[in-house]
VODO-196264 format. One line per 4 residues: number of its first residue (from 0); their letters; for each residue x, y, z of C-alpha. Coordinates in Angstrom, 3 decimals. Each point is the difference from the previous one (the first is absolute). Example, Ala and Ser with C-alpha at 12.3 -4.5 7.8 and 13.67 -1.06 7.14 Angstrom:
0	as	12.300,-4.500,7.800 | 1.370,3.440,-0.660
***
This chain:
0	xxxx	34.185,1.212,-31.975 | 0.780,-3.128,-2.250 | 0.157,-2.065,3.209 | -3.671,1.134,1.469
4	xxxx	-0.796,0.106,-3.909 | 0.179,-3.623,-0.263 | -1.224,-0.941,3.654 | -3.263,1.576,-1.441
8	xxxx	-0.086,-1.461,-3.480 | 0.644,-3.566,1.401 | -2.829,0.414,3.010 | -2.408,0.610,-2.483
12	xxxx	0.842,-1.706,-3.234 | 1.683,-2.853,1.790 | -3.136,-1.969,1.120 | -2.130,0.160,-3.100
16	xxxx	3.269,0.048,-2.109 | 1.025,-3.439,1.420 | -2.689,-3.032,1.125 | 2.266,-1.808,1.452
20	xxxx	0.515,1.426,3.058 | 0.312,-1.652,2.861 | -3.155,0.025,2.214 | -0.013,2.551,2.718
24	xxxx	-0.535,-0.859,3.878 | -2.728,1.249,2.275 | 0.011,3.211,1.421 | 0.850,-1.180,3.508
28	xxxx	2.671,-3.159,-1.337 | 1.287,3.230,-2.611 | 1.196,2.041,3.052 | 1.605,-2.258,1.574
32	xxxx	1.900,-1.708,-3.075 | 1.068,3.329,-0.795 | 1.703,0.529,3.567 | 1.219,-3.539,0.092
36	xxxx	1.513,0.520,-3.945 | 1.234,3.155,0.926 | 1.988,-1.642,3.078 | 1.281,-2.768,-1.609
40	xxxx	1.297,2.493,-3.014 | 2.165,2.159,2.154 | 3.352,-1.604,-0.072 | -0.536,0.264,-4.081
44	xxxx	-1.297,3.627,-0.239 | 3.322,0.560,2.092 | 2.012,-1.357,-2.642 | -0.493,3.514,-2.470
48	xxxx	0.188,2.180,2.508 | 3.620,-1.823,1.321 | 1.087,0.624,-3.813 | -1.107,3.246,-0.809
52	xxxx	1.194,1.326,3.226 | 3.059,-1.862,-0.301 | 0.110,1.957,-4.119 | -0.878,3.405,1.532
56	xxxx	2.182,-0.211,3.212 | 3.325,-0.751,-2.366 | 0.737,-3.433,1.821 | -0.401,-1.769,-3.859
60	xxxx	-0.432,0.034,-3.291 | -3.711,-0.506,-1.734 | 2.705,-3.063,-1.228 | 0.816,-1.041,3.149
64	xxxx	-3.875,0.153,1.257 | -0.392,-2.475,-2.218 | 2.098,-2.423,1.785 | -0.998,1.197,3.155
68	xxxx	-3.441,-0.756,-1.192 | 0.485,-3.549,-0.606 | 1.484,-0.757,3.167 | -2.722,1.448,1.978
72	xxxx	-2.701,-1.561,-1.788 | 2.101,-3.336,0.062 | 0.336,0.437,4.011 | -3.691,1.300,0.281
76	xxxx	-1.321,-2.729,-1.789 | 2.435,-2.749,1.276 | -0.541,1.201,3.916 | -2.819,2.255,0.255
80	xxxx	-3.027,-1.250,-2.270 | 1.825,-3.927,0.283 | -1.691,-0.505,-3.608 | 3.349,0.700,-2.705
84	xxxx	1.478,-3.655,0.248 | 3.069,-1.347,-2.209 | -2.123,-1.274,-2.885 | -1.605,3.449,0.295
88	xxxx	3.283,1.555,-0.268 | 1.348,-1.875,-3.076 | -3.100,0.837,-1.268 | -0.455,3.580,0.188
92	xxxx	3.997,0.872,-1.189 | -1.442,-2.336,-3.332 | -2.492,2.302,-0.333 | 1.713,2.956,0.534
96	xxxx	2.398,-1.234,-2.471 | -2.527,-0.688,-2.692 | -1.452,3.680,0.890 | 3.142,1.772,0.033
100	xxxx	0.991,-1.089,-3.489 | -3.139,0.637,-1.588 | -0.106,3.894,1.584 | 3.847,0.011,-1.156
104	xxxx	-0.778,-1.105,-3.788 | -2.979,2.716,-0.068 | 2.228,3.034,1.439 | 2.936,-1.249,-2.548
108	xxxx	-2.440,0.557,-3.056 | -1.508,2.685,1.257 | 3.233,1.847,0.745 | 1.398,-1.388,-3.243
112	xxxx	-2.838,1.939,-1.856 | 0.042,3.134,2.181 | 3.662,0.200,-0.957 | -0.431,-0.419,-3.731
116	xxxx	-2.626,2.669,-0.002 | 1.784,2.355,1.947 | 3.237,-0.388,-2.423 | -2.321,0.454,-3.336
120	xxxx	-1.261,2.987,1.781 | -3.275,-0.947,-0.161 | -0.708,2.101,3.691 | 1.661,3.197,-1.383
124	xxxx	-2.099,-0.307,-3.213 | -3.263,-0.540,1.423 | 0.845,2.817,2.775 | 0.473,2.856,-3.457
128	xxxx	-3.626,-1.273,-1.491 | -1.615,1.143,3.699 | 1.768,3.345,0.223 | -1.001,0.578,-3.478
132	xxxx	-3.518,-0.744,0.560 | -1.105,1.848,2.794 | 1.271,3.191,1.756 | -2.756,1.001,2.780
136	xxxx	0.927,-1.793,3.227 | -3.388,-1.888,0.271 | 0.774,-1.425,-3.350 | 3.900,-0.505,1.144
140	xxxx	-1.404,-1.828,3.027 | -2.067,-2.459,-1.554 | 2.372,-0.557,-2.752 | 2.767,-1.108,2.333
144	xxxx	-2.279,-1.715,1.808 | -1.185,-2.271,-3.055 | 3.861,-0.151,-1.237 | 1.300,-1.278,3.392
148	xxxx	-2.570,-2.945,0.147 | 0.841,-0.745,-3.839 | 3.508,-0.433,0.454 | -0.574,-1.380,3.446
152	xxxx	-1.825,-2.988,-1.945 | 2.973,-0.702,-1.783 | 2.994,0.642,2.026 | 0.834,-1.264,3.480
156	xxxx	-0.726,2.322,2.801 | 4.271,1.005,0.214 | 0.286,0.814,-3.357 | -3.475,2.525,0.246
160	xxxx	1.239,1.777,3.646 | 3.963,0.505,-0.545 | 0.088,0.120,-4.343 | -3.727,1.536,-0.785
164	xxxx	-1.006,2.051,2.421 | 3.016,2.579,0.111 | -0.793,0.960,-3.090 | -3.736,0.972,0.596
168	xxxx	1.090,1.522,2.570 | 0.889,3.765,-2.057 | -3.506,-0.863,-0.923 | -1.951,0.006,3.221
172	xxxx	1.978,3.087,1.027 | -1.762,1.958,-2.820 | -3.083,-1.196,1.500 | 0.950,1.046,3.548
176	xxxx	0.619,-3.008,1.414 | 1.990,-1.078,3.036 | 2.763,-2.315,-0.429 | -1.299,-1.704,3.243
180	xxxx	-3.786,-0.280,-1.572 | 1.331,-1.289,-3.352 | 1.452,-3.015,1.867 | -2.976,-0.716,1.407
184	xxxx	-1.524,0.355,-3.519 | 3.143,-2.266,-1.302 | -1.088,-2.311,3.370 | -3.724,-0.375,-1.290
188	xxxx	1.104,-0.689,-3.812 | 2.454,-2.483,0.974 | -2.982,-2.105,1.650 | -2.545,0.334,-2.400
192	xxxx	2.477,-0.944,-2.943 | 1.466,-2.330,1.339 | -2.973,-2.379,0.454 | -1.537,0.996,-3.352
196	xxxx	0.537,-2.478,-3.027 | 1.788,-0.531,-2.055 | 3.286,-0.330,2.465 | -1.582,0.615,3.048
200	xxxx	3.054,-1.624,2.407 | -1.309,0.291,3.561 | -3.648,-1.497,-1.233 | 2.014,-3.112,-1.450
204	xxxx	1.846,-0.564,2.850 | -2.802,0.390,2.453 | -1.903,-2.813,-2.106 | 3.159,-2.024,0.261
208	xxxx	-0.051,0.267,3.840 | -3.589,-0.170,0.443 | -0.389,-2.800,-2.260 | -2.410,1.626,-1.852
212	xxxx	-0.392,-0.082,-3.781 | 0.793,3.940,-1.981 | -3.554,-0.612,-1.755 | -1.725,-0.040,3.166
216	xxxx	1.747,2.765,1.836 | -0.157,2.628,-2.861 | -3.889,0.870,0.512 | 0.614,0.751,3.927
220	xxxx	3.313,1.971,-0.943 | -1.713,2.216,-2.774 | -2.664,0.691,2.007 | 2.360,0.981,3.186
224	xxxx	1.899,2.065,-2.357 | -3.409,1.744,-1.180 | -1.824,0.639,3.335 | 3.247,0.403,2.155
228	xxxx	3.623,0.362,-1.709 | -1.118,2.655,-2.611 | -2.113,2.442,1.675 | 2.252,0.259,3.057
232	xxxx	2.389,0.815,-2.774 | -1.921,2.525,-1.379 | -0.478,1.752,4.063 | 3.858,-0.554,-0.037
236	xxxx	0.177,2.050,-2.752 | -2.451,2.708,0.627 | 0.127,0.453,3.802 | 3.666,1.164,0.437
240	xxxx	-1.187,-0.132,4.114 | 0.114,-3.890,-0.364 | 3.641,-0.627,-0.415 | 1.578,2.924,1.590
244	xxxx	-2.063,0.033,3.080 | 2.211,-2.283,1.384 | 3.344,1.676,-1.007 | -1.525,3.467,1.167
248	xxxx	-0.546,-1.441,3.653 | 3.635,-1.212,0.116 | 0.946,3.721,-1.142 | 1.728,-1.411,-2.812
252	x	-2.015,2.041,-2.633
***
């Protein structure tokens, strides 16, 4: 839902969001750019589905993907596309350098101040003011709902799923919910806090690999957030058939 969610948010906002789009081709020259792109992209669109098959089929480690990763997009672009030279090369493990720390230094704080929360027991206090202020499970719903993206905008995403949410959990159940639907409510909360200011981690570190400055990127994010991240949180919520359709056809419900 999130992914068709922002397919549809970018195809319309996109273009009159951003002028500086590229000009598009004819009709005719479109078609067959599209083919000819769409060729010449194979060998990389192989490169996921080697790793996540390779994840999934127990031959490595999401760790060892990584590696795996490298080498095939070192061989692909040394062999197949002929572009990734030396220079290239040196290049790219500088940037990756300068990227990696930047993403490490952001996760440190942010774990750093998850931590420091969770030992005050800032989480535990906050979850006794929401079971004191509502008890209809509408009300319990929501509540958790607006507590989860709170905390979410202050914590990293680890601290929220393995310290917070277990102990909402005695709280959902009151409400009737599945365990399975309240991680997909967890799921939903964890993306919308997490690129919300004031932390907001993963939007920092997709400016720092897109190269694009937080000032910029916060109107597009809000507004994804608004149109896309929230209310498919809400359906989450209050369409129980969303996240346990899938469960229920693998008879594990």
């Amino acid at each position: 839902l999130l992914m068709f969610g922002l397919i549809l948010f970018n195809y319309v906002v996109a273009g009159r969001w951003f002028k500086e789009l590229p000009a598009q081709p004819a009709d005719e020259a479109k078609g067959r750019s599209s083919l000819k792109t769409l060729f010449y992209a194979v060998p990389a669109l192989c490169i996921p589905a080697l790793i996540l098959g390779g994840i999934y089929g127990g031959i490595f480690t999401p760790t060892e993907a990584a590696a795996v990763a490298v080498v095939l997009v070192i061989g692909i672009g040394c062999f197949v596309y002929r572009e990734l030279t030396l220079r290239k090369l040196r290049d790219s493990f500088v940037r990756t350098a300068e990227t990696t720390g930047t993403v490490i230094l952001i996760l440190l704080f942010s774990f750093l101040i998850g931590r420091i929360l969770v030992a005050q027991g800032v989480p535990q206090d906050l979850s006794a003011f929401v079971t004191g202020l509502v008890d209809s499970p509408i009300g319990i719903l929501l509540m958790v709902n607006v507590f989860l993206i709170l905390v979410g905008m202050i914590i990293d995403d680890v601290s929220l799923t393995v310290v917070v949410a277990p102990l909402l959990l005695p709280l959902v159940g009151v409400a009737d919910v599945n365990p399975i639907q309240f991680a997909a409510i967890v799921a939903c909360a964890v993306i919308v806090g997490s690129n919300s200011p004031p932390m907001a981690p993963v939007l920092y570190m997709s400016c720092r690999i897109s190269k694009v400055t937080v000032h910029r990127s916060f109107g597009p994010a809000i507004a994804m957030i608004v149109f896309v991240a929230i209310p498919i949180q809400l359906i989450t919520t209050f369409v129980p058939a969303v996240s346990l359709a899938f469960p229920r056809m693998l008879g594990l419900l």
